[in-house]
PDB file with one MODEL, atoms N, CA, C and O in Angstrom:
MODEL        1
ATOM      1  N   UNK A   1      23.040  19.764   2.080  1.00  0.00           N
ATOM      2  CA  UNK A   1      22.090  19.475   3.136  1.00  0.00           C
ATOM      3  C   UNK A   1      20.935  18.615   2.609  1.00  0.00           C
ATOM      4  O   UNK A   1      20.614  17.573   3.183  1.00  0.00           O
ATOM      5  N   UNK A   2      20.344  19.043   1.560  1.00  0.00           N
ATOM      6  CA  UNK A   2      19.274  18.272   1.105  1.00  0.00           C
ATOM      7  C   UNK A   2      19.630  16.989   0.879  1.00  0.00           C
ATOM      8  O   UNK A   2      18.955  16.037   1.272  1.00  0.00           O
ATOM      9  N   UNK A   3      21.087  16.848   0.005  1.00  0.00           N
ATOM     10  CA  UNK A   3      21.760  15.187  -0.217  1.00  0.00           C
ATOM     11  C   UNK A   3      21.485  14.410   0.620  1.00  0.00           C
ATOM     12  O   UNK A   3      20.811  13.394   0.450  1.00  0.00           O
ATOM     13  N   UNK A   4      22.158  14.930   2.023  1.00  0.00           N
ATOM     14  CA  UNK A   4      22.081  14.061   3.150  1.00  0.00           C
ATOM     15  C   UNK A   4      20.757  13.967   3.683  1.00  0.00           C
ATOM     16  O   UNK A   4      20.701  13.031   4.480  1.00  0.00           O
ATOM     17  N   UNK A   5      19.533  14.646   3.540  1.00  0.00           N
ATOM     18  CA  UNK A   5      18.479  14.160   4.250  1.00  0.00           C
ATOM     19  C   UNK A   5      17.686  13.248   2.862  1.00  0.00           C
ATOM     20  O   UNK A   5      16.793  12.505   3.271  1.00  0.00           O
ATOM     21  N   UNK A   6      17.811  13.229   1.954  1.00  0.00           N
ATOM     22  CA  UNK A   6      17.475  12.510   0.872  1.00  0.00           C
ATOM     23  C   UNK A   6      18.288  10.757   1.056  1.00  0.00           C
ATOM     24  O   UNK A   6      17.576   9.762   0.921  1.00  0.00           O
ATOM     25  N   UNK A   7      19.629  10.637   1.330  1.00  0.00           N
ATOM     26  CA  UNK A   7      20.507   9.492   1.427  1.00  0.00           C
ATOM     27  C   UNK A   7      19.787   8.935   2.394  1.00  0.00           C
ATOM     28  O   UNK A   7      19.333   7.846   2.043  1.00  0.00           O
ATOM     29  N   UNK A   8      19.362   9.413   4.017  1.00  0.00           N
ATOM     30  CA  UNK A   8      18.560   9.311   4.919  1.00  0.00           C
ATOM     31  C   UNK A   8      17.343   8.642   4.634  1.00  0.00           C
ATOM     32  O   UNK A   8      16.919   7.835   5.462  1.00  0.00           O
ATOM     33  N   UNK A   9      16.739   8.849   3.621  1.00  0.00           N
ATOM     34  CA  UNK A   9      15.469   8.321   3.445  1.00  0.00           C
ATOM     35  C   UNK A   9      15.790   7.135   2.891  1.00  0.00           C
ATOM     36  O   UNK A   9      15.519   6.075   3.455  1.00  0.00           O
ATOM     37  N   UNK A  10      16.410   7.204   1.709  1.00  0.00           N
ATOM     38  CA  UNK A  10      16.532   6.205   0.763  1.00  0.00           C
ATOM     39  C   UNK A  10      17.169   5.148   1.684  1.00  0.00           C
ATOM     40  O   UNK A  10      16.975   4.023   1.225  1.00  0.00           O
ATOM     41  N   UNK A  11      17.884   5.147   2.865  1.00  0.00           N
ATOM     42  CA  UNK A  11      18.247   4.329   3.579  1.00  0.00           C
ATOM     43  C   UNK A  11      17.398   4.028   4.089  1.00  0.00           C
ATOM     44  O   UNK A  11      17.312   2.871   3.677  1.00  0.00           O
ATOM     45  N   UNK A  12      16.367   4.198   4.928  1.00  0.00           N
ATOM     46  CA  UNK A  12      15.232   3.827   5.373  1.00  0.00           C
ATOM     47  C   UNK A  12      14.400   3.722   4.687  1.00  0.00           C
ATOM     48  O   UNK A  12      13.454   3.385   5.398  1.00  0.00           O
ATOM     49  N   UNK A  13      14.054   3.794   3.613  1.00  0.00           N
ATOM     50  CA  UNK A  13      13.370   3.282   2.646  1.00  0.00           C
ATOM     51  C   UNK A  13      13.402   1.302   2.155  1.00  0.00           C
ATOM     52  O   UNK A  13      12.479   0.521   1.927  1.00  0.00           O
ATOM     53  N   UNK A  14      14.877   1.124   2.166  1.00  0.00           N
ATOM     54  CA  UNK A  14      15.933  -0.128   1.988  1.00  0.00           C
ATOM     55  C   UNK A  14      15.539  -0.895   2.982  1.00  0.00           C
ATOM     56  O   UNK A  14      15.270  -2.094   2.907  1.00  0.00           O
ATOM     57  N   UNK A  15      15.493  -0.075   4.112  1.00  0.00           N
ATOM     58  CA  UNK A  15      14.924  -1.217   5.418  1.00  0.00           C
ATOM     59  C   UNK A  15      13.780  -1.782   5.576  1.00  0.00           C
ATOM     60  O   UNK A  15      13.573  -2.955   5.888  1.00  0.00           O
ATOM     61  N   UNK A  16      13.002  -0.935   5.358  1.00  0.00           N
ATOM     62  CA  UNK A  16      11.385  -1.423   5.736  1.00  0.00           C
ATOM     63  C   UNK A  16      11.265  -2.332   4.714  1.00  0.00           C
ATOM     64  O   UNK A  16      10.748  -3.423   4.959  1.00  0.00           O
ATOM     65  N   UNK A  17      11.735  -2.012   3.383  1.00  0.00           N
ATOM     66  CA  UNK A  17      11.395  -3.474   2.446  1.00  0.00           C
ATOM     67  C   UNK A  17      12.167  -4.644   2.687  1.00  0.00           C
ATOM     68  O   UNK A  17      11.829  -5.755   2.278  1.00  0.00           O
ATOM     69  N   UNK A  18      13.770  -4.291   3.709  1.00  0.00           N
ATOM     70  CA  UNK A  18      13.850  -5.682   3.929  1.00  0.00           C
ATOM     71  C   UNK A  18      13.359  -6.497   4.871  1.00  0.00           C
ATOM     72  O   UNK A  18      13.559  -7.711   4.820  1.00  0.00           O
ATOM     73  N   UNK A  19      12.586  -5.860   5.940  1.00  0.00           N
ATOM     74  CA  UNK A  19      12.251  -6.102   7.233  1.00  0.00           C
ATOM     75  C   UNK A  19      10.417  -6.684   6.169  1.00  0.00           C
ATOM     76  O   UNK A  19       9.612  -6.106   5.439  1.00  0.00           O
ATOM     77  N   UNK A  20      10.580  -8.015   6.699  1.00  0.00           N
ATOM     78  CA  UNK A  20       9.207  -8.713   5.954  1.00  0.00           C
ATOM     79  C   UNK A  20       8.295  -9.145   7.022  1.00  0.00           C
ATOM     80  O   UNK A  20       8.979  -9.386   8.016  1.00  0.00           O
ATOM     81  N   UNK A  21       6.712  -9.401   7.309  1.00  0.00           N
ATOM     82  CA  UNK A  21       6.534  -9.483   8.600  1.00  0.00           C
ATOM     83  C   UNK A  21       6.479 -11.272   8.926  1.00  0.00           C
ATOM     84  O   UNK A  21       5.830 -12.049   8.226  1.00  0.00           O
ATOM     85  N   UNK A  22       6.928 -11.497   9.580  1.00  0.00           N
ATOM     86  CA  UNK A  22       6.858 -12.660  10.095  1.00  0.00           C
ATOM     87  C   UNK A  22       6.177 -13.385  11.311  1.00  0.00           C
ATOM     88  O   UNK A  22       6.482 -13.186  12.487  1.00  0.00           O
ATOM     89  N   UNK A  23       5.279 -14.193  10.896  1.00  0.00           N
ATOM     90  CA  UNK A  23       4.510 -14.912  11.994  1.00  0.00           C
ATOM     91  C   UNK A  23       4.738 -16.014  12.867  1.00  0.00           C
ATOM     92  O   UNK A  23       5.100 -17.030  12.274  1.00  0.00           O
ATOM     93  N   UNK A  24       4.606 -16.134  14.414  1.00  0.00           N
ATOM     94  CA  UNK A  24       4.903 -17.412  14.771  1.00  0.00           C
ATOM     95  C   UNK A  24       3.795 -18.450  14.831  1.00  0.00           C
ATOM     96  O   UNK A  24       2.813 -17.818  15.220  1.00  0.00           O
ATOM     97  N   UNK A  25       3.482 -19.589  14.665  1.00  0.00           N
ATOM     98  CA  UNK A  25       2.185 -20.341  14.332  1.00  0.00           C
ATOM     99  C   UNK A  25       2.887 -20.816  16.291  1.00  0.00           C
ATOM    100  O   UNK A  25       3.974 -20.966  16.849  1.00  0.00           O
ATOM    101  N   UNK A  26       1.141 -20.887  16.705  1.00  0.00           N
ATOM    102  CA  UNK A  26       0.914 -20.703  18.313  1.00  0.00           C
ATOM    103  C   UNK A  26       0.636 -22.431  18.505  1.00  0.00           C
ATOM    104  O   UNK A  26       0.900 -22.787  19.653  1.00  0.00           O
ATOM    105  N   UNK A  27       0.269 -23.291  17.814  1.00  0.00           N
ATOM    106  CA  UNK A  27       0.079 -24.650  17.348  1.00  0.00           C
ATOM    107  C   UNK A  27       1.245 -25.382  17.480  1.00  0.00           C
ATOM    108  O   UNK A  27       1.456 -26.283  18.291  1.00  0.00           O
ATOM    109  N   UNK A  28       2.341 -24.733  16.238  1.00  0.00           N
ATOM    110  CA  UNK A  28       3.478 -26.087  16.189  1.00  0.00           C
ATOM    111  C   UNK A  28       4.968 -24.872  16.282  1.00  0.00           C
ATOM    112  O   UNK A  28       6.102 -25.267  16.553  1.00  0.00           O
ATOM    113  N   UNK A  29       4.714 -23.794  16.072  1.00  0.00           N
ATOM    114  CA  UNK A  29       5.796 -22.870  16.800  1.00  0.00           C
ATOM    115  C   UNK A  29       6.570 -22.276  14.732  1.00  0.00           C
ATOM    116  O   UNK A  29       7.315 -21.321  14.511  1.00  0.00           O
ATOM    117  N   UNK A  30       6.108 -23.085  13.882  1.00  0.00           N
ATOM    118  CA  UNK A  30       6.081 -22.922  12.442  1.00  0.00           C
ATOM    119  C   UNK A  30       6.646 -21.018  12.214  1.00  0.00           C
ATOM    120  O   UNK A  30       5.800 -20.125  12.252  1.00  0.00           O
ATOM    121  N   UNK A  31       8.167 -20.712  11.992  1.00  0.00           N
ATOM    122  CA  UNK A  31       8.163 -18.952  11.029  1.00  0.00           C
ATOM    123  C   UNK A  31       7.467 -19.236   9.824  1.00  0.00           C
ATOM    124  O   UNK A  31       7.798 -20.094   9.006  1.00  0.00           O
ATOM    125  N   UNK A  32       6.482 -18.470   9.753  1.00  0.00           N
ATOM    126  CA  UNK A  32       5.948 -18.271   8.406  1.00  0.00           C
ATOM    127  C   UNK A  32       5.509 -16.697   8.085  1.00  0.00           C
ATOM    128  O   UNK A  32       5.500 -15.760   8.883  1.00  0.00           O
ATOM    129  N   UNK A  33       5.144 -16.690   6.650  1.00  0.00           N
ATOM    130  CA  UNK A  33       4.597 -15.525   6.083  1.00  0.00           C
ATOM    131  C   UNK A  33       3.339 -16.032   5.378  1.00  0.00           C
ATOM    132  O   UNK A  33       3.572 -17.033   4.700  1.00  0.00           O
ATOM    133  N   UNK A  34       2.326 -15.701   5.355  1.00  0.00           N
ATOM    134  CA  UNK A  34       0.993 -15.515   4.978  1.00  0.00           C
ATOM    135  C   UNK A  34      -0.253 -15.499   6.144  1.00  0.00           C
ATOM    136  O   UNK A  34      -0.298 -15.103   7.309  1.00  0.00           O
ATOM    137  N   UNK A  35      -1.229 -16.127   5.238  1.00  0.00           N
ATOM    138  CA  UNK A  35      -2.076 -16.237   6.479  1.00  0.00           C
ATOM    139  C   UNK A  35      -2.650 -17.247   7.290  1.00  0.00           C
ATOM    140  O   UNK A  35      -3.369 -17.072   8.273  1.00  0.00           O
ATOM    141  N   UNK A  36      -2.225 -18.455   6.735  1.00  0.00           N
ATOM    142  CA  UNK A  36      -2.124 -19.555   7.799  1.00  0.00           C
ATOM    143  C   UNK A  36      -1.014 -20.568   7.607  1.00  0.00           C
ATOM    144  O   UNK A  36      -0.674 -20.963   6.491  1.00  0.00           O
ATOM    145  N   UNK A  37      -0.438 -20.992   8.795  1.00  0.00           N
ATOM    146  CA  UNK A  37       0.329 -22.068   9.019  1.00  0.00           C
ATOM    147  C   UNK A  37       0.821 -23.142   7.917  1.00  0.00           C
ATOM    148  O   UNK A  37      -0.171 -23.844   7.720  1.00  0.00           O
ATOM    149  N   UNK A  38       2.085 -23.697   6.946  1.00  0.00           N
ATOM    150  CA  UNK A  38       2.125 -23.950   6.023  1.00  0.00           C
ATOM    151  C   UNK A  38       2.034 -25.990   6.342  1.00  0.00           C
ATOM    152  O   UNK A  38       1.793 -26.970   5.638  1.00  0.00           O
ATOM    153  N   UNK A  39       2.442 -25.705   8.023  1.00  0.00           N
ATOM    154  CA  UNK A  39       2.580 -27.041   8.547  1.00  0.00           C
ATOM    155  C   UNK A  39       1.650 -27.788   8.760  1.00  0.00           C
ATOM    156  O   UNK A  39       1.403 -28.847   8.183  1.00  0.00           O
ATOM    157  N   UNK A  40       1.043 -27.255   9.652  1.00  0.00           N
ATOM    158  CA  UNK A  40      -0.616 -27.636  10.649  1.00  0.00           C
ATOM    159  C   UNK A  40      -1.388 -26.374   9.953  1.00  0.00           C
ATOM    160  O   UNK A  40      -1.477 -25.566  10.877  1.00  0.00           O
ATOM    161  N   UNK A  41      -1.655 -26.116   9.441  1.00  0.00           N
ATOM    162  CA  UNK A  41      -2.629 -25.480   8.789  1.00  0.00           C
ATOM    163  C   UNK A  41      -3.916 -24.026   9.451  1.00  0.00           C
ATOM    164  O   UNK A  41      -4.859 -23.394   8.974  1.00  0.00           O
ATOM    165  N   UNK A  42      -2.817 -24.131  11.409  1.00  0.00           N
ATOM    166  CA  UNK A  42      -3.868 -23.368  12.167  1.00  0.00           C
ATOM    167  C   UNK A  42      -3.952 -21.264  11.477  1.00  0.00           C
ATOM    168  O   UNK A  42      -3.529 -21.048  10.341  1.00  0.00           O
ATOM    169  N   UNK A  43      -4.262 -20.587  11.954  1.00  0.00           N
ATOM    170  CA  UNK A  43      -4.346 -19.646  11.915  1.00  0.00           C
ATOM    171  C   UNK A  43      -4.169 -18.744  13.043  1.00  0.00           C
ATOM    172  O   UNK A  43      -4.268 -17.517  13.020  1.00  0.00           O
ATOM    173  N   UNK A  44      -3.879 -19.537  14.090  1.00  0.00           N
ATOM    174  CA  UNK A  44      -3.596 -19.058  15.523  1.00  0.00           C
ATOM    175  C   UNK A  44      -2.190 -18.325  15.179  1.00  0.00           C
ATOM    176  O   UNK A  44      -1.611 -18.923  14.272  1.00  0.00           O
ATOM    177  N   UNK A  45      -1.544 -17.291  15.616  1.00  0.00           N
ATOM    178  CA  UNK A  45      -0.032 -16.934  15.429  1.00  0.00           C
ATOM    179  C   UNK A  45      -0.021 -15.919  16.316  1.00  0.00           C
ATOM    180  O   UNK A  45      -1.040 -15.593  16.925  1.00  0.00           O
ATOM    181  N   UNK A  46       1.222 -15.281  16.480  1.00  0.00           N
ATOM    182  CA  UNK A  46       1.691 -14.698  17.755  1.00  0.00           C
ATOM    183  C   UNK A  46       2.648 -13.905  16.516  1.00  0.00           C
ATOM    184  O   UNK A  46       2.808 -14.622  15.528  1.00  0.00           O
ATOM    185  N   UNK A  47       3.200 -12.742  16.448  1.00  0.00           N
ATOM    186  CA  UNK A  47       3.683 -11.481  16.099  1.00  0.00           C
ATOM    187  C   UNK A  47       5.354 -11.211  16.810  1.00  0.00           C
ATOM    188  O   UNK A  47       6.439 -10.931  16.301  1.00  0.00           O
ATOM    189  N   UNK A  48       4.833 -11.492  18.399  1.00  0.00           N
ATOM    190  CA  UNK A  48       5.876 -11.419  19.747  1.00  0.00           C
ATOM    191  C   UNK A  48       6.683 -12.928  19.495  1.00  0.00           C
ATOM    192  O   UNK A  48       6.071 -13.993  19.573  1.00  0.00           O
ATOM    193  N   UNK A  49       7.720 -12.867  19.273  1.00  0.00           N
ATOM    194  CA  UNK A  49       8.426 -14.317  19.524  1.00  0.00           C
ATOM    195  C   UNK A  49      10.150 -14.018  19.344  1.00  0.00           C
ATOM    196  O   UNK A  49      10.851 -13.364  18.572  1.00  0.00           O
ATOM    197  N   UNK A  50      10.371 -14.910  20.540  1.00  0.00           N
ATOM    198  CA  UNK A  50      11.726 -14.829  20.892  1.00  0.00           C
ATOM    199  C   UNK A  50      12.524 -15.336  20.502  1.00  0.00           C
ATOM    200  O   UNK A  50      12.671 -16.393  21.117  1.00  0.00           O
ATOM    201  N   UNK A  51      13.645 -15.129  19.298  1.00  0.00           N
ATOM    202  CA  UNK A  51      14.652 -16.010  19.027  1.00  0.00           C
ATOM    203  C   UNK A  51      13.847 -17.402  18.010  1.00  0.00           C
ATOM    204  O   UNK A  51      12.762 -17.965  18.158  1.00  0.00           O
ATOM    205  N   UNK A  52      14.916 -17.583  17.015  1.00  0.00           N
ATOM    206  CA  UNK A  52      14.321 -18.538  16.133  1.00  0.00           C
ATOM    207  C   UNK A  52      15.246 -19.768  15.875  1.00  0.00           C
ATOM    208  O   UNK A  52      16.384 -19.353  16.097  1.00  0.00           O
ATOM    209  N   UNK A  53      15.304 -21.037  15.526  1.00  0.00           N
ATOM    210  CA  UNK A  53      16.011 -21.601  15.189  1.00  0.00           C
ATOM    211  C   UNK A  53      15.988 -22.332  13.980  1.00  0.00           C
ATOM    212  O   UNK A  53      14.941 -22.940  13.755  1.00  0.00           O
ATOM    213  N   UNK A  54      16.861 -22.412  13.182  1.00  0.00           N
ATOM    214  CA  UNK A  54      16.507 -23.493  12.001  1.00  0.00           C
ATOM    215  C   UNK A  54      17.374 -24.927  11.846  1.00  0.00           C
ATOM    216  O   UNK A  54      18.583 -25.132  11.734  1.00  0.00           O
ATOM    217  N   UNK A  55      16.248 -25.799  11.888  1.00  0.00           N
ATOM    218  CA  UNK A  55      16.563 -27.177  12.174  1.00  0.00           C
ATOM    219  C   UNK A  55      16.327 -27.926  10.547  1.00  0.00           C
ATOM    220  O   UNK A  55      15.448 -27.852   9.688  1.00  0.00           O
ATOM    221  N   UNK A  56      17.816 -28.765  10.709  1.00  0.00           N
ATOM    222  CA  UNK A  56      18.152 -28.934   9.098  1.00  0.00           C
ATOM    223  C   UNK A  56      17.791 -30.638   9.170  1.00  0.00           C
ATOM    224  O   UNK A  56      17.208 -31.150   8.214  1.00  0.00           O
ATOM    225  N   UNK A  57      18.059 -31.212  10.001  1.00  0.00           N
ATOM    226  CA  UNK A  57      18.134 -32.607  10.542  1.00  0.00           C
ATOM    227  C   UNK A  57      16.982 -33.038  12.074  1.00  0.00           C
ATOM    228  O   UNK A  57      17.350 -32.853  13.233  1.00  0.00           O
ATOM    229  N   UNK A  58      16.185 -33.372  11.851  1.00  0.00           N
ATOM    230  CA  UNK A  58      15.525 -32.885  13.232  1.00  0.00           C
ATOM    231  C   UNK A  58      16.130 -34.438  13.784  1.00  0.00           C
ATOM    232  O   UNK A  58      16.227 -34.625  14.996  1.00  0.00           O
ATOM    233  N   UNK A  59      16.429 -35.267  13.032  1.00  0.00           N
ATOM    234  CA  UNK A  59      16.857 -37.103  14.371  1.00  0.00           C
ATOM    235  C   UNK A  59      18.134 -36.736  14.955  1.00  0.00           C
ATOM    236  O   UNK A  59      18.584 -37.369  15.910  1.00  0.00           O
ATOM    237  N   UNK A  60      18.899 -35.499  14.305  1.00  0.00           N
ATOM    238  CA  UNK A  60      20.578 -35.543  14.649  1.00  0.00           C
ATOM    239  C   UNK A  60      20.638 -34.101  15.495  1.00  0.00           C
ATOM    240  O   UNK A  60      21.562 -33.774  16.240  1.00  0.00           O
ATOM    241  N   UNK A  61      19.572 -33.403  15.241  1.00  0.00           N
ATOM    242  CA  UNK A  61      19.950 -32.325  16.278  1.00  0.00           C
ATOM    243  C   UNK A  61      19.287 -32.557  17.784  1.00  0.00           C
ATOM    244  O   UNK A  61      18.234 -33.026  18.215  1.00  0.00           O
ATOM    245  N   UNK A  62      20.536 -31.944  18.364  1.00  0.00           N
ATOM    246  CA  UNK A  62      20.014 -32.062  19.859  1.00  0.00           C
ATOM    247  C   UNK A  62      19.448 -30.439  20.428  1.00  0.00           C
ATOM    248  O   UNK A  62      19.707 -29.861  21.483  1.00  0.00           O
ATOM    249  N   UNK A  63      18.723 -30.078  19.445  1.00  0.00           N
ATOM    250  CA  UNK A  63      18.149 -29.043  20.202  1.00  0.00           C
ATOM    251  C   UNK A  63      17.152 -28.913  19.647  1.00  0.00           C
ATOM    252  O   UNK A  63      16.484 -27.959  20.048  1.00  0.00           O
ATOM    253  N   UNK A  64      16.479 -29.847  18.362  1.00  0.00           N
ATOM    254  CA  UNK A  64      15.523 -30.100  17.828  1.00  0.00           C
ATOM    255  C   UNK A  64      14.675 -31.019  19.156  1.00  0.00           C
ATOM    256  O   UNK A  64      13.492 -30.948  19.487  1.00  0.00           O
ATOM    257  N   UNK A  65      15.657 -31.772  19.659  1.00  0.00           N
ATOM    258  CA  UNK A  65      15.235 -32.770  20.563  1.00  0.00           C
ATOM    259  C   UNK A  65      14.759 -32.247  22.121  1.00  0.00           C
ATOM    260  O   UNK A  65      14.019 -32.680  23.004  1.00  0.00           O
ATOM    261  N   UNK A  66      15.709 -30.947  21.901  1.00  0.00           N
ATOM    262  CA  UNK A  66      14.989 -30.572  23.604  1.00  0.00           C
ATOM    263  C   UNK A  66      13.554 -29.320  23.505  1.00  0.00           C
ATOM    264  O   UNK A  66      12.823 -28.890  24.397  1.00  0.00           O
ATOM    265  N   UNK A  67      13.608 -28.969  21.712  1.00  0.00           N
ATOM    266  CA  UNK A  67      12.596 -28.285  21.968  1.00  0.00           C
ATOM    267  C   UNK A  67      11.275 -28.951  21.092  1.00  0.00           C
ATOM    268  O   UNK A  67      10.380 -28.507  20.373  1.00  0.00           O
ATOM    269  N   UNK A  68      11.650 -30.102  21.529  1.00  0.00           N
ATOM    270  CA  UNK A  68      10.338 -31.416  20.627  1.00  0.00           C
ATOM    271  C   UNK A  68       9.650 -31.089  19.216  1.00  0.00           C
ATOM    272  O   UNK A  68       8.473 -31.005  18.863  1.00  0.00           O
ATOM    273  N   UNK A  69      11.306 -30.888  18.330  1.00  0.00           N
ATOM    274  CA  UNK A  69      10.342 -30.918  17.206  1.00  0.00           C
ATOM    275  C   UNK A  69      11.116 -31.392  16.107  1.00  0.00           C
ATOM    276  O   UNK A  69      12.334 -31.321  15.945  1.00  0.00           O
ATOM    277  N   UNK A  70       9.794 -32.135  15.009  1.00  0.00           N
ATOM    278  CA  UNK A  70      10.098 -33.283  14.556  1.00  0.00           C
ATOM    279  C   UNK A  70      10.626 -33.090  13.252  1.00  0.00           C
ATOM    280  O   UNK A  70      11.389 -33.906  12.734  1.00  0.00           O
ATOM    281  N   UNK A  71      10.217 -31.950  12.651  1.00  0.00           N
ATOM    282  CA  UNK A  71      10.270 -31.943  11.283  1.00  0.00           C
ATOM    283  C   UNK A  71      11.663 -31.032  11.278  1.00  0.00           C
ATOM    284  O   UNK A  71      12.435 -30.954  12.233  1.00  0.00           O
ATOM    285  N   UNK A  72      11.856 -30.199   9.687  1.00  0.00           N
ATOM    286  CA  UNK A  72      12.599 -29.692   9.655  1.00  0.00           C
ATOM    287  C   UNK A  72      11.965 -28.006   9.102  1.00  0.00           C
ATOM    288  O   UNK A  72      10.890 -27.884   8.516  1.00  0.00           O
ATOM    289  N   UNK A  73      12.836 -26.896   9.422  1.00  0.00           N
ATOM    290  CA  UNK A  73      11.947 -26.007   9.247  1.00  0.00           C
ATOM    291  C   UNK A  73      12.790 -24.717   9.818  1.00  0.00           C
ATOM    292  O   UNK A  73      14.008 -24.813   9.965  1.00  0.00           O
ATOM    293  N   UNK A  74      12.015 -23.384  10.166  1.00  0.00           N
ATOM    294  CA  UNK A  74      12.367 -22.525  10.743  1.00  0.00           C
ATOM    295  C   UNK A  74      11.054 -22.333  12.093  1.00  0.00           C
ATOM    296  O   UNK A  74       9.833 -22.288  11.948  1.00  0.00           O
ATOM    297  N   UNK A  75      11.850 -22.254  13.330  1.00  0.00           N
ATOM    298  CA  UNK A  75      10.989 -22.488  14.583  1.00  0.00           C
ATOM    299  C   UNK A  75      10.835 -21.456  15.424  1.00  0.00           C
ATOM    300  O   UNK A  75      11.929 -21.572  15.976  1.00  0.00           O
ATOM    301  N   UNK A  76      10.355 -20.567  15.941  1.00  0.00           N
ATOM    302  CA  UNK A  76      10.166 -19.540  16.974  1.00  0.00           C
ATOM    303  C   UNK A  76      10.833 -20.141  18.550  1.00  0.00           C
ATOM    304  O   UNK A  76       9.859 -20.682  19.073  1.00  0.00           O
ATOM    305  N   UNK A  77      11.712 -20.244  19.254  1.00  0.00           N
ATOM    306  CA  UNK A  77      12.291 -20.943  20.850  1.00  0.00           C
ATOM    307  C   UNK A  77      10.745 -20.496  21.592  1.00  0.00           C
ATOM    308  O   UNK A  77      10.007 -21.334  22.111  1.00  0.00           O
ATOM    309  N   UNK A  78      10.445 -19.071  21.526  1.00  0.00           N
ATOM    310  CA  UNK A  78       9.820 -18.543  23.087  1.00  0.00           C
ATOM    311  C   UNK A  78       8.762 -17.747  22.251  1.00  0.00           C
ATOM    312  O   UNK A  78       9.182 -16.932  21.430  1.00  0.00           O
ATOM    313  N   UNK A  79       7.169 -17.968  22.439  1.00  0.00           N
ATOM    314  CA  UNK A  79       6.101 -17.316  21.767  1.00  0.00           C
ATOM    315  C   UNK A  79       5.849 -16.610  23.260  1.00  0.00           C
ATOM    316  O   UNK A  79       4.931 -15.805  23.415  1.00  0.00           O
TER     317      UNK A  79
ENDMDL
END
């Protein structure tokens, strides 16, 4: 009994360190981690954000193109 509520932890233990917090920059839409924007440099960010995309090519993707953005990066779709 104890095993299994011990395995329990240590499993949830595993998670929370992989779960890292991630910010959406409210400016240029930028995933980042710290405390300001690595792109535009704002400090504005949003916590709440829907779905992410990562754009490897921004002239050749067409969904870089419908969600107007130029560079290459990891992007938040919906703040």
């Amino acid at each position: 009994m104890l095993q299994r509520k011990l395995k329990k932890q240590r499993k949830g233990e595993r998670r929370n360190k992989m779960a890292s917090v991630h910010k959406a920059c409210k400016q240029c839409k930028t995933i980042y981690e710290g405390s300001k924007c690595p792109k535009c440099g704002s400090e504005e960010y949003s916590d709440a954000s829907k779905g992410k995309v990562i754009v490897l090519d921004s002239e050749k993707s067409e969904i870089a193109r419908n969600l107007k953005l130029k560079d290459k990066g990891t992007f938040a779709i919906k703040l």
